[in-house]
C-alpha atoms as one frame of an Amber mdcrd trajectory, in Angstrom:
protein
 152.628 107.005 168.444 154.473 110.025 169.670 155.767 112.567 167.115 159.006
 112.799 169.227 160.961 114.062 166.070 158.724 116.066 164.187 160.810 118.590
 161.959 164.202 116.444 162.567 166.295 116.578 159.553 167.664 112.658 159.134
 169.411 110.840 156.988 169.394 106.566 157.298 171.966 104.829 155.144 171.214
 101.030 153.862 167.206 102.043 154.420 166.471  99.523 151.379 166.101  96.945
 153.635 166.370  95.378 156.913 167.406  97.270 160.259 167.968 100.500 157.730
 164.401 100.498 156.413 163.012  99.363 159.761 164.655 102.787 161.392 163.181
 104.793 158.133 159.970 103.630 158.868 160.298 104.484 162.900 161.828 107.655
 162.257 158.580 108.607 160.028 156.421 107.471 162.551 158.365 109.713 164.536
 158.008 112.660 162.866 160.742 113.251 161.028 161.917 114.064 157.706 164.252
 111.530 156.266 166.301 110.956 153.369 166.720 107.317 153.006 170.307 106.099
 151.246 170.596 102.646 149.617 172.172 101.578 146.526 169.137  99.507 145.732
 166.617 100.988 144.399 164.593  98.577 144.284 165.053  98.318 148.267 163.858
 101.727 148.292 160.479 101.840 146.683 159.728  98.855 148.807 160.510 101.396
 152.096 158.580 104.086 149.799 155.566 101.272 149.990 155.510 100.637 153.440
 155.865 104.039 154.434 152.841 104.681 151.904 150.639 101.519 153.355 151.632
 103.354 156.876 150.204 106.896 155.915 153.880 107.899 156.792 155.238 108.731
 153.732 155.386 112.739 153.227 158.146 113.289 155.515 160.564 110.279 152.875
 162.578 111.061 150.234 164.708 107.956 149.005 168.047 108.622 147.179 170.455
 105.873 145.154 174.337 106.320 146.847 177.060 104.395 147.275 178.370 105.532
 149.993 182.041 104.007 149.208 182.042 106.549 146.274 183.337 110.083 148.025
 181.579 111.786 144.839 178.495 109.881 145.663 178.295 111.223 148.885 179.550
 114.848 148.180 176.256 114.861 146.204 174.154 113.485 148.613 174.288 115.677
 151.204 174.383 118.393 148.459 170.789 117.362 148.014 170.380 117.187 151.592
 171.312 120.729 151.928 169.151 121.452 149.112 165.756 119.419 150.167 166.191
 119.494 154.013 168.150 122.827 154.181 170.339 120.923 157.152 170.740 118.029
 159.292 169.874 117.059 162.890 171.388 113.174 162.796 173.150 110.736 160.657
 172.012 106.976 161.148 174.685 104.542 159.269 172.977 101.368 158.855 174.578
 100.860 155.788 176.551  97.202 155.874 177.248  94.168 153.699 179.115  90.663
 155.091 179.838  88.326 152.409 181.234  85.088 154.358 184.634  83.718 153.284
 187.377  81.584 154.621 190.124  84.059 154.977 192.843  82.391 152.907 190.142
  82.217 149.757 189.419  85.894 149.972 189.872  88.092 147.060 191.227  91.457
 147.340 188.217  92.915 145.947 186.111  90.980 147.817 187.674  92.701 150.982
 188.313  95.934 149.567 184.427  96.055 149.066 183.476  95.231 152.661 185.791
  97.546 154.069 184.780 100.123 151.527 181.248  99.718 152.376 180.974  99.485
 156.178 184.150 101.457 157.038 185.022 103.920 154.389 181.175 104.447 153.446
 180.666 105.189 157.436 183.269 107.738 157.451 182.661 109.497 154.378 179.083
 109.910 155.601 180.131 111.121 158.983 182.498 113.242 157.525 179.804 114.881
 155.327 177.260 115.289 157.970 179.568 116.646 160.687 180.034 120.283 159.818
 175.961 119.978 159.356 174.990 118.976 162.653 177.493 121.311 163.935 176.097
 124.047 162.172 172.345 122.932 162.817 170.477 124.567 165.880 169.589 121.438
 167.748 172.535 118.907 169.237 173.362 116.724 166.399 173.285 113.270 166.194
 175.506 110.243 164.950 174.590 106.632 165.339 177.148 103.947 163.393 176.113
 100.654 163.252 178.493  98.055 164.648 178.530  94.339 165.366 179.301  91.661
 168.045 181.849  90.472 165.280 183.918  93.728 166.548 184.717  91.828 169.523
 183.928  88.697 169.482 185.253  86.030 166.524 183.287  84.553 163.824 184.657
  82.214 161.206 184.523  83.422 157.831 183.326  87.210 158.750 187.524  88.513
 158.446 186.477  91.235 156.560 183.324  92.321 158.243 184.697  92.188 161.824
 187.820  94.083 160.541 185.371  96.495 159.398 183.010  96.290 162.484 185.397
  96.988 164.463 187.246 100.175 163.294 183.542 101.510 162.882 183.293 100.685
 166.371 186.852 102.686 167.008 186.469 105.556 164.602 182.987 106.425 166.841
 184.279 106.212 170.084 187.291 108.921 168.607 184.518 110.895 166.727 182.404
 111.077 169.861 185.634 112.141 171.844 186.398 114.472 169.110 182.927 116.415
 168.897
């Protein structure tokens, strides 16, 4: 494999698992150096053992977040700063969808979906924007979206609500930056 992003400073959010840990392990592959985010840590040293089993695993360093929590993140990328000394790209993989029929929903129950996927998304681009401004390379945001954005699935109110604003807020940010 090409070492396409060798010295890249990344961070992937929900890397505990699934597409998340999946883009850790290509961006290690890769080259770069990533901080992966989940609030699992338990997710995490399973990504820390497959980047291990892949010889990949210098360029990792895992970190607990919820990235709802706008202390959470303020520290985060305070450590960021610290261990990576900037930031090239921001992937947001970070996502939960917990089915149920809209009329049964709590309001916590939505209030953590949308806190998650669309709150957690923008704190994280919020954090990482005057980094990749400031780093020497173009920097780079990818948000994670859904089909539910645009097209409907019962029981997913919540998550395509969330889905797609994310989807919104990065067309704006793009337009923005």
């Amino acid at each position: 494999m090409q070492e396409r992003l060798t010295d890249r400073r990344i961070v992937v959010t929900g890397a505990g698992s699934g597409i998340g840990a999946g883009t850790t392990l290509r961006l290690l592959t890769e080259g770069a150096r990533v901080v992966a985010v989940d609030v699992d840590d338990g997710g995490l040293q399973a990504t820390r053992t497959a980047a291990r089993e892949l010889d990949i695993h210098s360029g990792l360093t895992t970190t607990i977040c919820d990235i709802s929590d706008e202390a959470e993140v303020a520290a985060l990328y305070a450590g960021v700063d610290s261990d990576l000394g900037g930031l090239d790209a921001v992937v947001n993989a970070a996502g939960i969808l917990v089915p149920a029929h809209t009329h049964e929903m709590s309001l916590a129950l939505w209030n953590t979906v949308i806190g998650v996927n669309l709150t957690g998304t923008f704190l994280m681009c919020r954090g990482a924007i005057p980094r990749l401004i400031a780093s020497p390379r173009d920097g780079v945001i990818v948000n994670f979206s859904s089909t539910s954005a645009t097209f409907a699935h019962p029981y997913m109110a919540a998550y395509a609500a969330s889905k797609g604003a994310v989807a919104s807020m990065t067309h704006t940010i793009a337009l923005e930056y």
